[in-house]
Wavefront OBJ file of the C-alpha trace (Angstrom):
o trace
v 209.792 -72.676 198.352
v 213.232 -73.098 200.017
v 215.883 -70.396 199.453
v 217.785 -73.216 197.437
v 214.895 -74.344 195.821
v 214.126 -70.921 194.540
v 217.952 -70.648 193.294
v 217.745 -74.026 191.567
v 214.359 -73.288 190.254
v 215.775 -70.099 188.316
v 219.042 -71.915 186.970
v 216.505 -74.623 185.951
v 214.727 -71.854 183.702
v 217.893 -70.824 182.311
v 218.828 -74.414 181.201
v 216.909 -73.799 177.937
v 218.960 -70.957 176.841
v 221.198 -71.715 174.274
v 224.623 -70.423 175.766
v 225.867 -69.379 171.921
v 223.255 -66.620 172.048
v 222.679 -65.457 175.501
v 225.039 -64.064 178.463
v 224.396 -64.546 182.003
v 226.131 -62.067 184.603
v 225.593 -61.004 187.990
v 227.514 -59.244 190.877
v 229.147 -59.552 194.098
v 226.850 -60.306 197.179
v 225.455 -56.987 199.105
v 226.621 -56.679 202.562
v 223.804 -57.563 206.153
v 223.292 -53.750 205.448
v 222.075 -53.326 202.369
v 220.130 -56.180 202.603
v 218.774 -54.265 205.858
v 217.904 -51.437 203.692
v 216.290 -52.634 201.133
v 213.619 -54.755 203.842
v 212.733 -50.625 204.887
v 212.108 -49.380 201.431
v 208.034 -50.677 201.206
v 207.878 -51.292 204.641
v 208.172 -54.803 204.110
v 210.690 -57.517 203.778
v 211.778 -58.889 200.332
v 211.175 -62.522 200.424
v 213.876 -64.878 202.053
v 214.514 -66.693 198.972
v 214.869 -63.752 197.098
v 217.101 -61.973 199.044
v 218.834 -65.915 199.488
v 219.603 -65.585 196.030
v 220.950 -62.131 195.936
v 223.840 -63.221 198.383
v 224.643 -65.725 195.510
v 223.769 -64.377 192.392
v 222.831 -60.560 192.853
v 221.455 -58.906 190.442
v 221.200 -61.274 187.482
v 221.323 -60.587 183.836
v 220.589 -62.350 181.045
v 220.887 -60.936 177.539
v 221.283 -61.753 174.079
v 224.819 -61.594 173.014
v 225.943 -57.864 171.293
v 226.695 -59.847 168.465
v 223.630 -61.394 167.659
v 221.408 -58.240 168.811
v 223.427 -55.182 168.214
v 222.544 -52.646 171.190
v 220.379 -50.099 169.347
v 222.494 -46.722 168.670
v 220.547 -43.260 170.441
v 217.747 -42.085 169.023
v 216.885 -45.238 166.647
v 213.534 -46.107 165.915
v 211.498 -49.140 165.640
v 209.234 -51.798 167.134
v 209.213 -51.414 170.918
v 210.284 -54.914 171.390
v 213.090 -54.755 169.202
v 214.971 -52.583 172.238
v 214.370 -55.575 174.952
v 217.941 -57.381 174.413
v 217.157 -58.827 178.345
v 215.381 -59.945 181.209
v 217.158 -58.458 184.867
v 216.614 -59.769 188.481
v 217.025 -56.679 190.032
v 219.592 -56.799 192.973
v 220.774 -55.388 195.536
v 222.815 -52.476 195.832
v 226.917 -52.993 195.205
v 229.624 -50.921 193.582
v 229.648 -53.748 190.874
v 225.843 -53.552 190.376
v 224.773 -50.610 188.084
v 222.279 -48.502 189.101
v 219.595 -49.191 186.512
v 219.975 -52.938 187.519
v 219.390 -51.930 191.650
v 216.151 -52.778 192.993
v 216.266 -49.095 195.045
v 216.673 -47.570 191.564
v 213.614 -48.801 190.506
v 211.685 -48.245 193.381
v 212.671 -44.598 193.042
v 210.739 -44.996 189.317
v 207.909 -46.434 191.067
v 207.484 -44.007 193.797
v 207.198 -41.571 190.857
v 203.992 -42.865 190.110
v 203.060 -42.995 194.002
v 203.313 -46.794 193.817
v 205.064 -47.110 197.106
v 203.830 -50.651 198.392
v 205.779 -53.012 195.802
v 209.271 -54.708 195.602
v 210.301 -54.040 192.454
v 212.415 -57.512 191.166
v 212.152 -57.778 187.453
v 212.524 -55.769 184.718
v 212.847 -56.081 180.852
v 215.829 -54.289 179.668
v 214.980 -51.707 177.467
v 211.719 -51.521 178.404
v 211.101 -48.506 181.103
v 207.838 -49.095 181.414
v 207.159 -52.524 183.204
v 208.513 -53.715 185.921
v 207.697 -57.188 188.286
v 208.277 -57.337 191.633
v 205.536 -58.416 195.312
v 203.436 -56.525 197.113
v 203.267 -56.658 201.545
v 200.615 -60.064 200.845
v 203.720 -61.758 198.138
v 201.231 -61.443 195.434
v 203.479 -61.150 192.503
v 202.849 -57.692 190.427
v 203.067 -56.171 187.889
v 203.432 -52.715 187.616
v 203.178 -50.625 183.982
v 203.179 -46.749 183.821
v 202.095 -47.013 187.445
v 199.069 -49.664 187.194
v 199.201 -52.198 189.612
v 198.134 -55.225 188.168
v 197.611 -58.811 190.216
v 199.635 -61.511 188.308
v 198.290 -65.165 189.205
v 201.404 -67.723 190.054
v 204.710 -66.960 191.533
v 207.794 -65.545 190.411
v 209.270 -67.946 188.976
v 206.636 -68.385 186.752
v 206.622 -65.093 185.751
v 210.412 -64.849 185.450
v 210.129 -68.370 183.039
v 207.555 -66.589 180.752
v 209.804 -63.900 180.339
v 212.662 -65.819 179.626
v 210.540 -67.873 176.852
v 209.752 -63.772 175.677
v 213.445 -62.611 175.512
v 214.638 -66.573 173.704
v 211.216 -66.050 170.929
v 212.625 -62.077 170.302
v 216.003 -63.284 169.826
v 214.952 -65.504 167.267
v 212.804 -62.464 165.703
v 215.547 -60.191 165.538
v 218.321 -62.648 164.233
v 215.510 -63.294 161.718
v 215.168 -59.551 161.158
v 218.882 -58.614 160.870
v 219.219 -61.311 158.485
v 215.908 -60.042 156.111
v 217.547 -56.509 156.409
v 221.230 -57.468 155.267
v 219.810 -59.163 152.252
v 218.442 -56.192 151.136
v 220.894 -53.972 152.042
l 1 2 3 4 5 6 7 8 9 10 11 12 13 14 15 16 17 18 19 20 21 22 23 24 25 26 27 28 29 30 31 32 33 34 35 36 37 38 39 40 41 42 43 44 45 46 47 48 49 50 51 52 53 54 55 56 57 58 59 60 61 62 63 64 65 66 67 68 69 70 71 72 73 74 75 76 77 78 79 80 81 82 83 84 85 86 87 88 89 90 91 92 93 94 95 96 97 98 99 100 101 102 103 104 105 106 107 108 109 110 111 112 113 114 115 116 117 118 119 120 121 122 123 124 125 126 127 128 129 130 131 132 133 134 135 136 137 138 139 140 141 142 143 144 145 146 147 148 149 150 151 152 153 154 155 156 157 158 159 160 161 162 163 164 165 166 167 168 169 170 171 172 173 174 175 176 177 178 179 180 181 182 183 184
């Protein structure tokens, strides 16, 4: 896949998101540099199409708007997917780019685990314990609590099943917000 077909391919998957409900940001390009870095961190390059897409869109977010899914205060409690509000491509590092969005960020998580030989490029927000991302062969990963598991397709597959995830919880938790206020 081209470096513009990957781009098209992920605004493609976005296309089904209804606007009303979701917010899409991203942040400036990363300088020949950084990009440079982050091709040292696993001793192998991250994809041209990926890193293609970074110098347009780096580091994109989508998430379900605060007012439909209220960010969940410190120390709440509840079903585990009731705290993943989004679905991040995990970019490269900018000033702009926070650091739990950075793709070196999360490798630091990984190499915590001693998982040292994946690109970390997806990650659920709220969820610390999963994250997507290639190993040296492009096999797309994924990686939970520091199990390496062999995912069959590409990315963008996995990033469009995710996306279908994040649009089905919104729906669950504008359903469950509603059942709570009319009992409250």
């Amino acid at each position: 896949m081209t470096a513009e077909q990957f781009h098209q391919r992920i605004w493609e998957i976005l296309e089904e998101l209804d606007s009303e409900y979701f917010q899409v940001v991203a942040a400036p390009a990363p300088d020949e540099d950084t990009v440079a870095a982050i091709d040292t961190l696993a001793g192998f390059p991250v994809p041209d199409e990926y890193a293609a897409f970074c110098q347009r869109t780096n580091g994109l977010c989508v998430m379900v708007r605060e007012e439909f899914w209220p960010e969940a205060e410190l120390y709440s409690v509840g079903p585990a997917w009731t705290f993943w509000r989004g679905v991040v491509l995990l970019g490269m590092d900018t000033d702009e780019l926070p650091e739990w969005a950075r793709i070196t960020s999360v490798y630091q998580q990984l190499m915590d685990y001693d998982v040292t030989d994946i690109i970390p490029l997806m990650k659920i927000i709220g969820d610390g314990n999963v994250v997507w991302g290639i190993d040296e062969t492009g096999t797309m990963v994924e990686v939970s609590a520091g199990e390496v598991t062999p995912l069959p397709g590409d990315f963008a597959d996995c990033y469009a099943e995710q996306i279908r995830e994040l649009a089905v919880r919104q729906k669950d938790m504008m359903k469950l917000i509603a059942d709570r206020e009319k009992t409250e």
